[in-house]
N, C-alpha and C positions, 0 to 999 in steps of 0.2 A: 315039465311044462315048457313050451316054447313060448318067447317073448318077444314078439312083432317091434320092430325099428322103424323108426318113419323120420329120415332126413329134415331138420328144420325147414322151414320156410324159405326162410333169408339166413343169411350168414352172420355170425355172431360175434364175429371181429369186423373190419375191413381197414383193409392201409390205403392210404394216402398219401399217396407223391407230393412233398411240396415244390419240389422243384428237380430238374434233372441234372443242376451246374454241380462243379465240385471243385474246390480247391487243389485236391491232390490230384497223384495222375497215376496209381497202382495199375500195375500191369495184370492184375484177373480181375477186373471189374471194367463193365462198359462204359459205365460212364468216366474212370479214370484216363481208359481209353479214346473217350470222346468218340466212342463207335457207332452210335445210334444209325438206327438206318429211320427213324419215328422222329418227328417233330421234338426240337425242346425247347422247355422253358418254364415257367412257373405258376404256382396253382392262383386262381382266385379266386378271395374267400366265399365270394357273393355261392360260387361252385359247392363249396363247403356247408354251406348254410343251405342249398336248398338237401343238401344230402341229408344233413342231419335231421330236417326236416321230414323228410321222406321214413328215413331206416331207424332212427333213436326210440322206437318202442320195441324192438328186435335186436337190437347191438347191445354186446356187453363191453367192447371199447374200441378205438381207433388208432390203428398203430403209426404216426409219422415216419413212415421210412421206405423205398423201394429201391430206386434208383437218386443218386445225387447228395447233398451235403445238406440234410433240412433247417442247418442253421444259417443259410445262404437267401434263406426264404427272408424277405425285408418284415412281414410281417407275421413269423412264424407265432407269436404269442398271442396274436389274435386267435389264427387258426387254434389253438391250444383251448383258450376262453369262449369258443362257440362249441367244443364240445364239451368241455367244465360245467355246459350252464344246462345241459342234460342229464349231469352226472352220470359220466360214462369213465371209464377208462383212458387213459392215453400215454400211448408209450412212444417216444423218441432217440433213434439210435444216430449216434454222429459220429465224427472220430476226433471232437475234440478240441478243433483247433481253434474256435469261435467261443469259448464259454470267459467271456468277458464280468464282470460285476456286472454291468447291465444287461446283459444275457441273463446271465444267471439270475437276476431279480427277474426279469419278465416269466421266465419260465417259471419259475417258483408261483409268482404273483396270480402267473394264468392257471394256476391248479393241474401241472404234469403230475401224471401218477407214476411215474418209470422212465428214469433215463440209463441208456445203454451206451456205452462209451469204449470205442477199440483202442486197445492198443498193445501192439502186437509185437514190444521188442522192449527193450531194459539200459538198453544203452542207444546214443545218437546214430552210431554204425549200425546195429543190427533192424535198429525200429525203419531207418530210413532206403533199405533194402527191398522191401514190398512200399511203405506210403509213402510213396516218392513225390518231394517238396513238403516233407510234411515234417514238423520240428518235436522231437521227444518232451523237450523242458517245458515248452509252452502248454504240450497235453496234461500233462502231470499239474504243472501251476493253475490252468483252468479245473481240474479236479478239487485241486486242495479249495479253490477260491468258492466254488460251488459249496463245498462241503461245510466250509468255515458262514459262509452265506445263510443256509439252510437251517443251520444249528442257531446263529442269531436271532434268525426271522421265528423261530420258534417253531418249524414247520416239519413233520414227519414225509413229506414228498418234496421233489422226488425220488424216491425210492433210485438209489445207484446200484449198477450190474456193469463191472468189469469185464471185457472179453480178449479174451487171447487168442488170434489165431494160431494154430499149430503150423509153422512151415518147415520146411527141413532145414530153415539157415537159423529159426530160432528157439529150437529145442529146449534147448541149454540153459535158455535163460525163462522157462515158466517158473520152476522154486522162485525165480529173485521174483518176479511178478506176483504171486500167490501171496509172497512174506509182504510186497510191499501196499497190497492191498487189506491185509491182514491190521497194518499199521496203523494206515491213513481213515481205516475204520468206514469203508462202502457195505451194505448189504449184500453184495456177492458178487462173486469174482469166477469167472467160467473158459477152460480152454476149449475150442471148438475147433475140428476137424477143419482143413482148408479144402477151399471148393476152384477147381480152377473150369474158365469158361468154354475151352476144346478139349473133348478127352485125346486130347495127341501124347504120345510120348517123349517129345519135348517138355512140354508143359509139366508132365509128371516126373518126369525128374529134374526138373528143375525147383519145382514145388515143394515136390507131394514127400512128406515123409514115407522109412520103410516101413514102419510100424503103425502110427498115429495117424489113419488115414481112413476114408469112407472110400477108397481107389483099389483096386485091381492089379495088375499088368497080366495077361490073359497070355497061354502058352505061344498063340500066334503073333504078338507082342502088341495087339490094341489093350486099350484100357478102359476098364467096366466099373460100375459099383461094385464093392465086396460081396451084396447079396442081391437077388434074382427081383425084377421087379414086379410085384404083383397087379392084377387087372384087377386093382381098387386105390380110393387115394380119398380119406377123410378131409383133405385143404378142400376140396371141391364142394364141402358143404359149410364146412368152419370157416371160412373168411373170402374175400376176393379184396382183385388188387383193384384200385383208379388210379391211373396217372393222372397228373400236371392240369390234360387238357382234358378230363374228362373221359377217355375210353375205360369199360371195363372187362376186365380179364378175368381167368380163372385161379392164377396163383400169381405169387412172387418169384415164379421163374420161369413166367412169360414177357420176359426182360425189356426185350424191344418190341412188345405188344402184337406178335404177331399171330398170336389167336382172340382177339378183340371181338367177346360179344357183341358189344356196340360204343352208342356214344350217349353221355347226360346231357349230353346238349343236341340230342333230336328225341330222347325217348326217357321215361321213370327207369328208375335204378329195379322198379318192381318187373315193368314190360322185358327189359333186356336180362334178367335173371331168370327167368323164364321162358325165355325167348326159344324159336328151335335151332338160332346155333348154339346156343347154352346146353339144350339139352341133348346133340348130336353128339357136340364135346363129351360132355358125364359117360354119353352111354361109350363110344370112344374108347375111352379110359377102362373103363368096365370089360370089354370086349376083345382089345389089344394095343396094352398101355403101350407097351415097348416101344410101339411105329411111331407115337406121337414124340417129336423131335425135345422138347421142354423135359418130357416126362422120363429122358434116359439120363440127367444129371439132377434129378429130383431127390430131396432126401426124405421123402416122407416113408417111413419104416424103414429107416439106416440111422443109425445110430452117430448121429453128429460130436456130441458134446463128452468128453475125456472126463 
C-alpha cells in the first residue's frame, strides 16, 4: 500500500537572529569575519511578537541562533519569555563567553528549553586557535556557574549540550573534552564535523581533518562533500531562517541572505512562505540542487556529528 506525504504547511521550527555582532573573530564563520555583504544589527522584539503571533499554532520551537553571538542581544531574555508564554520550545547556541550569574538567572527565569555551548579546545592554546579573542577559563567558569545556578533554582532547563568542533589542530584533545563533560554533569556532550565557508584547498587543509570530516579532496584536487547531493532537502519544509531585520530565508546556510523570499516588514510570515519566489526555490532544489550555490556546502543527508 502506498502512503501519500503532504509537506506541512508552515515550518515546524524557525530560527531567529538576535543579532549578527560577535565577540570573537573565528576565521570560518562570517560573522567572525565581519564579512556581511547584508545589513547588521539587532532583532526587535516588537518583530518577535508579531511572529509569534502569526506562526505559534504551527511551531514546535524557536531556535535563537543563525549568525552572530545571541547573548550580545541586550534583551535576549525577553525574547526567550515571548516564546515561553506559548509554550514552545527554545533553544540557544553561544560560545560562552557571556554566561554571567545574571545571564544565567534570566535565561533560566525566561523558561530556555536548550542551551548549546561551543567549545572547541581543552587547553588556552588549542581552544584559541579557531575562537580567536576568545578565553578557555571564562567558558568553562560560565558552564559551571550555569550548572551550579540551575540546580539551586530547582529548575530541570535548560537542558545543556556540549559541542566540539572537530578541527585538524584539535583531535587530541576530544577524550579530555568528553571526560570533562562527563564530570561537570551537562546532558550531552557532541563532536561535530567542521564546516569551513570556501570549499578551497587552503581552507581544507588547513582545517579539515583526514578522517573526521564531511570534505572530500577530489582527484583534480577541488573539494566536495563526501557524498553526492540529492535533488531533495527536508530543512525546506522543517524550519526557515529570519534574520535580525526581518528577511526570510530558506535555511541556515543562506548566510548572507542572499535567497530572501521576502521581508516581515512589508508582508505575513504566511504570504512570503508561499509566495512564488519560495516556491521557484523548493521546486529548484527538487530539479537541480547542485547549481544552487548554498546547497553545495549543505549538510542535510551528510552525516555531521562523530
Amino acid at each position: 500500500m502506498r502512503v501519500a506525504w503532504h509537506p506541512p504547511k508552515y515550518p515546524l521550527f524557525i530560527g531567529i537572529e538576535p543579532t549578527t555582532a560577535c565577540n570573537l573573530r573565528c576565521p570560518q564563520c562570517i560573522s567572525g569575519l565581519r564579512a556581511f555583504t547584508r545589513p547588521t544589527g539587532r532583532l526587535d522584539p516588537a518583530l518577535l511578537e508579531r511572529i509569534m503571533e502569526e506562526l505559534h499554532p504551527h511551531l514546535w520551537g524557536v531556535l535563537f541562533y543563525f549568525q552572530g553571538e545571541p547573548l550580545l542581544h541586550p534583551h535576549i531574555g525577553r525574547l526567550i519569555l515571548i516564546v515561553s508564554r506559548y509554550k514552545l520550545l527554545s533553544s540557544l547556541s553561544t560560545n560562552g563567553h557571556f554566561l554571567s550569574e545574571e545571564k544565567c538567572y534570566e535565561l533560566i527565569t525566561a523558561g530556555l528549553t536548550h542551551l548549546r555551548i561551543s567549545l572547541d579546545g581543552m587547553t588556552p592554546e588549542t581552544y584559541k586557535q579557531y575562537r580567536i579573542d576568545g578565553d578557555l577559563s571564562t567558558v568553562q567558569s560560565g558552564i559551571r556557574r550555569l550548572l551550579h545556578l540551575r540546580k539551586a533554582m530547582r529548575s530541570r532547563f535548560p537542558l545543556v549540550e556540549l559541542q566540539f568542533i572537530a578541527f585538524r589542530h584539535n583531535l587530541h584533545e576530544i577524550p579530555t573534552f568528553l571526560q570533562w563533560a562527563r564530570e561537570i554533569g551537562v546532558e550531552l556532550a557532541r563532536v561535530k564535523t567542521a564546516q569551513i565557508l570556501e570549499l578551497s584547498p587552503e581552507a581544507y587543509h588547513t582545517w579539515i581533518p583526514d578522517k573526521q570530516s564531511r570534505y572530500v579532496q577530489a582527484p583534480d584536487g577541488t573539494i566536495r562533500l563526501k557524498h553526492p547531493i540529492p535533488n531533495r532537502c527536508w530543512r525546506l519544509w522543517r524550519a526557515a531562517e529570519v534574520t535580525w531585520d526581518g528577511r526570510v530565508l530558506p535555511c541556515c546556510f543562506d548566510k548572507d541572505a542572499t535567497h530572501a523570499f521576502g521581508s516581515l516588514h512589508q508582508s505575513r510570515f504566511s504570504e512570503i512562505w508561499h509566495s512564488s519566489e519560495a516556491e521557484s526555490f523548493r521546486k529548484g532544489v527538487f530539479q537541480a540542487r547542485e547549481s544552487i550555490d548554498i546547497c553545495q556546502n549543505c549538510t542535510e543527508g551528510v552525516r555531521t556529528w562523530l
